[in-house]
N, C-alpha and C positions, 0 to 999 in steps of 0.2 A: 544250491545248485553247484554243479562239480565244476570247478576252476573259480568258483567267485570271488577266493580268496587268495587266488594267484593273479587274478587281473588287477586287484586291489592295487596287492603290492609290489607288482610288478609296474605300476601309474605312482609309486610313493618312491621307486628307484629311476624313474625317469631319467631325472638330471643326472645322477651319476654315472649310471649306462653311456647317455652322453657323451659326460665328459671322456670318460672309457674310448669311446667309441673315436671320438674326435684327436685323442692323444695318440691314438694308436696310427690314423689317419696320417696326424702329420707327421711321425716318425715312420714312414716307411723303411725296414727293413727285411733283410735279406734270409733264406729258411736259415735255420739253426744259428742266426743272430738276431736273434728279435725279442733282445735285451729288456728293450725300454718295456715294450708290450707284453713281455713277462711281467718284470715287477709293475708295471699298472695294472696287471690282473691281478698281482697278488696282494698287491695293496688294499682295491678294493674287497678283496674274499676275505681277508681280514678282518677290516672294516666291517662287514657285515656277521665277523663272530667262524666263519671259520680256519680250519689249519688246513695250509698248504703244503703238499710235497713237493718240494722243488727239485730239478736237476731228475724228473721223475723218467723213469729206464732208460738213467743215464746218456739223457741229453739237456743239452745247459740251459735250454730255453722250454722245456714240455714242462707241464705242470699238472698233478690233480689234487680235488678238495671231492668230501666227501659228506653225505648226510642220512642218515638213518642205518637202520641194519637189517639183515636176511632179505628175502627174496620176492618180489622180485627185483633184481639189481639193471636197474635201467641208466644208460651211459649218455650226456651228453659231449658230442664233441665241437671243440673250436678250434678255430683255424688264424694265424694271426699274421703269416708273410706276405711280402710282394712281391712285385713282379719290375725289374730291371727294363728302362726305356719308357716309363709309361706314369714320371712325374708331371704334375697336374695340381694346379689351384682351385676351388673350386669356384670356377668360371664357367660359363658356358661354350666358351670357346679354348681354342689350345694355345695353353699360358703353363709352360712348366715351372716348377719351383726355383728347378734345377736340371738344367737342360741337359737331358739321359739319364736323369735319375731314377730313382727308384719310384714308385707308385701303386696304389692298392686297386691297379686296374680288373681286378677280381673281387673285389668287398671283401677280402678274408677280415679287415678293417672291426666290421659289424659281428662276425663270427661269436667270439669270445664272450663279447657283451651281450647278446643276447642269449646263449645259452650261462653265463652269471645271472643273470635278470629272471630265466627261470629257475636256476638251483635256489636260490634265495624264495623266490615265491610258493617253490614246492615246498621247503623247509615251512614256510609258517601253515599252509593248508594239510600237511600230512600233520604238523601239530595239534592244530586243533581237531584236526577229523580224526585223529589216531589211525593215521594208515600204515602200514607196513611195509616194509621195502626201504631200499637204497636208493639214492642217486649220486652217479658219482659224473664231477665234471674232469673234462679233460683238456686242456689246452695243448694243440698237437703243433708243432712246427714243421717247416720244409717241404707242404704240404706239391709246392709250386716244382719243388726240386728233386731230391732225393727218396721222397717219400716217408717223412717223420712218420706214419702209425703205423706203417714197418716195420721200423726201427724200435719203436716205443714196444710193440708186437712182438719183437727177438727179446726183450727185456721182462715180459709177463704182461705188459698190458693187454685187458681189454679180455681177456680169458674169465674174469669174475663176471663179467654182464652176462646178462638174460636177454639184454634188447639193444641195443643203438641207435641212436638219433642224430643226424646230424643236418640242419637246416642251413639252407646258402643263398644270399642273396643273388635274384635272376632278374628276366624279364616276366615271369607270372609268376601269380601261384599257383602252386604245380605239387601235387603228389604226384608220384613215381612207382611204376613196375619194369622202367626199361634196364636193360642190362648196359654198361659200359666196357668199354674197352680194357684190358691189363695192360698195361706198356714194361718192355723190357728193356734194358741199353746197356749197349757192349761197343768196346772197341776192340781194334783184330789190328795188331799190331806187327808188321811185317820186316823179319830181318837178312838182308841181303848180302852183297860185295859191292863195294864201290869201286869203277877204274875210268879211265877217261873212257868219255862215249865217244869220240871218232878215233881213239890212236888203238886201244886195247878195248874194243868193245865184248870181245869174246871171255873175258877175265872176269867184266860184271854179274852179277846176279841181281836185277833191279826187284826191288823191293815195291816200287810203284807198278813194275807189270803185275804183281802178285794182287796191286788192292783193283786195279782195274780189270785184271781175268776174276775175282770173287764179284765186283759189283754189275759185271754181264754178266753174271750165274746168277747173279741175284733176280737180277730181271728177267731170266729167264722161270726161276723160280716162280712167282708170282701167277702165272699160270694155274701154279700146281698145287696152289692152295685154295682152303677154304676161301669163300666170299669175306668173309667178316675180317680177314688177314690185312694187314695194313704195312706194311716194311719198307722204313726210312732211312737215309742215309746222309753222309758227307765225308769228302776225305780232309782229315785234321792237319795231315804231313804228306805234303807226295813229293819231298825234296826241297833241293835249293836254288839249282841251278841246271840246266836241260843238257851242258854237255860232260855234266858227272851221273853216272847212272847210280841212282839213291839206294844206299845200302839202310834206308830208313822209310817207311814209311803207314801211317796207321790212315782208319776208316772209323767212323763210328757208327752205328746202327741200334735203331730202336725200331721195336717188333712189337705189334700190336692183334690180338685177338678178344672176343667176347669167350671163351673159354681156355682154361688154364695148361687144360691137357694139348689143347692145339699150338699153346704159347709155346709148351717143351719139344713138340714136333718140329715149329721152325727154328724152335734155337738149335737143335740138333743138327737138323737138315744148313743151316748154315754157315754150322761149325762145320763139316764136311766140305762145304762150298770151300773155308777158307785155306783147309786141310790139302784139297786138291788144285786150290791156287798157289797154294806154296810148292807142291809138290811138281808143276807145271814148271816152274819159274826157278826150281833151285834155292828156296829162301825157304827159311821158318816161319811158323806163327804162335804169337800168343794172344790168350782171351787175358783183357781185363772187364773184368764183370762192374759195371758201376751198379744193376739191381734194378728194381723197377716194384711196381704195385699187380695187386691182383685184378683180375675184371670184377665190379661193382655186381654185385644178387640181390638187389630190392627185393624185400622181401615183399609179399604180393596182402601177407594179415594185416603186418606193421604198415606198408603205405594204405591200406584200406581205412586203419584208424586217422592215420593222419592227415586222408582225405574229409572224411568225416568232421575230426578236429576243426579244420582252413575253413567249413562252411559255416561253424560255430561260433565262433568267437568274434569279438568286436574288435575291426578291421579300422585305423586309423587312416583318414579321409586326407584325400590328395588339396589341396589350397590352390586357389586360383595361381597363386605366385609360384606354386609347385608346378603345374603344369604349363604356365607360360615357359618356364626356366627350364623343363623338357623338351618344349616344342623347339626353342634356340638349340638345344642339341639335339633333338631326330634332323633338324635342318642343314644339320651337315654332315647328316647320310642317309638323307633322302631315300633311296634305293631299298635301303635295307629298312626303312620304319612302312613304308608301303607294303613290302613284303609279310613284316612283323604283324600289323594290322590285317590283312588279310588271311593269314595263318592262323590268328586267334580268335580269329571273325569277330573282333569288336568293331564299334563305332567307325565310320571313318576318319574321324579325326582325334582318335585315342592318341595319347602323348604317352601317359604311363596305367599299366595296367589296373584295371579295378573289375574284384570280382574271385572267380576261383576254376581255373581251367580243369577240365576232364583228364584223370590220372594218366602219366605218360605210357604209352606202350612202346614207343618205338628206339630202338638203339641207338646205342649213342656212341660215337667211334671217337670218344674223348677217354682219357684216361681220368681217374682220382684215386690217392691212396685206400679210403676207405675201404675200398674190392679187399683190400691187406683185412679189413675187421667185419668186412661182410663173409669172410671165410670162417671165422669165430663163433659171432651169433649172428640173430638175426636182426639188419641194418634194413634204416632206409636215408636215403636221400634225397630230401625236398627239398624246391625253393619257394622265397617271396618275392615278392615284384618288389622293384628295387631300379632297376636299368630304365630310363628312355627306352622305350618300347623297340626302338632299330636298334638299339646299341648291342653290341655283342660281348662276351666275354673276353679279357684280355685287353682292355681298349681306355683311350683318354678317357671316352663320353663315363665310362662308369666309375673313373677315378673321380672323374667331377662330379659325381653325384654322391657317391658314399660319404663323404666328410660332410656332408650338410642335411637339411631337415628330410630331403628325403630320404637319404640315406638311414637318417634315425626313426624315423617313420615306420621303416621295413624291417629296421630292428624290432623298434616293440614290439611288431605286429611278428614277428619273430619267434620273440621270448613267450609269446602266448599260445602259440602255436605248438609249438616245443612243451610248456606245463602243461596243455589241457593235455595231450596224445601222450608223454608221461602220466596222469593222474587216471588216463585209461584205462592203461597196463596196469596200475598199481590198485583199483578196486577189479578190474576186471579178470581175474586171473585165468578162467577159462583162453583171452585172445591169446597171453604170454605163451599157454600150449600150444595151439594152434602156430603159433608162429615157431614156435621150436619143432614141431612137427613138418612143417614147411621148409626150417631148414635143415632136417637130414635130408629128405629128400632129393635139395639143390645139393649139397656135400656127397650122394651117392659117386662112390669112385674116386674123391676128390682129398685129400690131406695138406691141411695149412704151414707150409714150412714159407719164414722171410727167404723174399729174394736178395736181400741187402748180401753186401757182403760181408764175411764174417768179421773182418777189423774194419772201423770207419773210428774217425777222427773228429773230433768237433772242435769250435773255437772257443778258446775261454772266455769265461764273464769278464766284461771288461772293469777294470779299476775304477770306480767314481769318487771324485773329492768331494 
């Protein structure tokens, strides 16, 4: 039977997964410092026999390991930073490690290890079966931040795949066709005259009228877009002091659409926004471009198999202590686990989900770098149950559950999911067409260039004794 040999030994990596999973857990770090949770993946890839490229398109913490050859080249990817504010024990209630600290309010924690859990497990079933094809892992960083498979993306990655995979722990499980949002972010940086504001007012040029006449155009903008258009702001700088008219002052904005081409329509349309606030005001401007990710293209063959896959495979059972230890956390956010349950129309008193929900259709007005590798080939994006049924994204309740048994739980149940929908593609070569057929179609009109900017800077590996 197809996968019986990756479930095998992917029940024979358990523990180490684990231990993976839990080290990574307690070290939360920050994108493109996430040091430790490098070398714990590389240790273990190692360990189980293969070479790792590190410092891979030249960022200090991306990595990839690799196994078999030609085609098809199927890409797992993993994700390994945190999220800043959202340190957490895992307690049921809000106990930080380290109050403001860092925390894997997102499971990117579980990422890694469960795609290591399937590279390893495909390696011994493409053995014995003599299958063909690649798999290559990828350990991507900054996922939370700057958008690491960007980055990785301006460096050559991810241009050899045939397919991508990328599994993330949720509240269900959940194959996917819906589209996500691209996010962009800029700052508009405005340069004036300083003079005193009641002696010589007529002398200044404020620099803060300039970011407050762009952020009314902005709003008036908003109108004049697309539905799916999302555009955020804050001002960074609007001065020091109220009776010096500020010859300094910047704005940041992040702009959000489900397609690419409408992304360049409001960065355009905004620059002009800012063009004619300086030109109102007497002050210059400049753009500093911080970059951003594309909008996510699920691809509609690759999540049909991976729907498929999530109804297949042997699903690791919730434990009474698992669900009591849930139900302590939907209980303090009540609101939102009523809502959760009714939405998925489980049981009423579901704590954490079992089962396998109806493939996503509908948008999603979040951003993830992926959109960067769903412009490449053809990607999908699923998750596992994993969350307290209320809990949402970004949040205590899911730091406190990713470092513990549920948390590892969702992993395995992960790493299986991930080998079977690989071991798909790699006997079934008819889907790999189809799904590259699927996406030229989404690419009609469309060419992958990184948003990043052209120099970025990373932190060096730190010294260890």
């Amino acid at each position: 039977m197809l996968g019986d040999i990756s479930f095998k030994r992917i029940d024979e990596e358990k523990d180490d997964l684990i231990r993976l999973a839990r080290k990574i857990w307690e070290n939360p770090e920050q994108g493109n410092r996430e040091f430790i949770a490098s070398d714990a993946c590389t240790e273990l890839l190692e360990k189980a026999g293969f070479e790792v490229e590190r410092d891979y398109g030249g960022l200090p913490t991306a990595l990839r390991a690799v196994y078999g050859s030609g085609h098809p080249v199927i890409g797992l990817l993993g994700e390994f930073d945190a999220l800043p504010g959202l340190s957490q024990k895992d307690v049921c209630y809000r106990d930080p490690v380290v109050e403001g600290g860092w925390g894997h309010g997102c499971g990117h924690c579980l990422m890694c290890s469960a795609n290591i859990g399937a590279l390893i497990a495909l390696r011994d079933e493409m053995e014995a079966k003599k299958l063909k094809g690649t798999i290559v892992f990828y350990a991507c960083p900054a996922e939370e931040t700057v958008g690491g498979k960007g980055a990785m993306a301006s460096g050559g990655a991810f241009k050899e795949l045939d397919i991508a995979l990328c599994w993330h722990p949720g509240k269900f499980n959940r194959s996917s066709y819906s589209l996500l949002t691209g996010a962009n972010s800029q700052i508009f940086k405005f340069y004036g005259k300083s003079a005193h504001a009641a002696c010589d007012p007529q002398l200044g040029r404020s620099a803060l009228d300039a970011v407050e006449l762009m952020d009314v155009a902005a709003n008036y903008l908003r109108e004049h877009v697309p539905q799916d258009v999302r555009i955020h702001y804050c001002i960074i700088n609007g001065g020091s002091a109220p009776n010096v008219v500020p010859d300094y002052a910047a704005v940041k904005y992040t702009f959000r659409a489900l397609d690419i081409n409408t992304m360049m329509d409001v960065e355009k349309r905004l620059h002009d926004i800012a063009k004619g606030a300086a030109l109102m005001t007497g002050t210059r401007v400049e753009v500093e471009r911080l970059g951003g990710c594309y909008p996510v293209l699920n691809n509609h063959v690759v999540a049909d198999v991976v729907d498929e896959c999530m109804r297949t495979i042997p699903m690791e059972e919730w434990s009474t202590e698992n669900i009591e230890y849930a139900r302590k956390l939907n209980e303090t956010i009540p609101e939102e686990w009523k809502a959760s349950v009714a939405f998925s129309k489980s049981a009423p008193d579901t704590q954490l989900h079992v089962g396998v929900m109806p493939i996503d259709e509908d948008n999603d007005y979040g951003s993830s770098d992926l959109g960067d590798v769903s412009h490449i080939c053809p990607s999908c994006f699923y998750k596992g149950a994993c969350f307290p049924i209320g809990a949402n994204f970004h949040s205590w309740q899911v730091a406190a559950v990713t470092g513990m048994e549920i948390g590892f739980k969702s992993m395995i149940n992960g790493a299986r999911m991930t080998a079977l929908t690989a071991l798909r593609f790699l006997t079934e070569p008819e889907l790999v067409e189809k799904a590259k057929e699927e996406f030229a179609r989404s690419m009609t009109g469309k060419k992958y260039e990184t948003m990043l900017p052209d120099k970025a800077e990373y932190p060096p590996r730190p010294v260890r004794e």
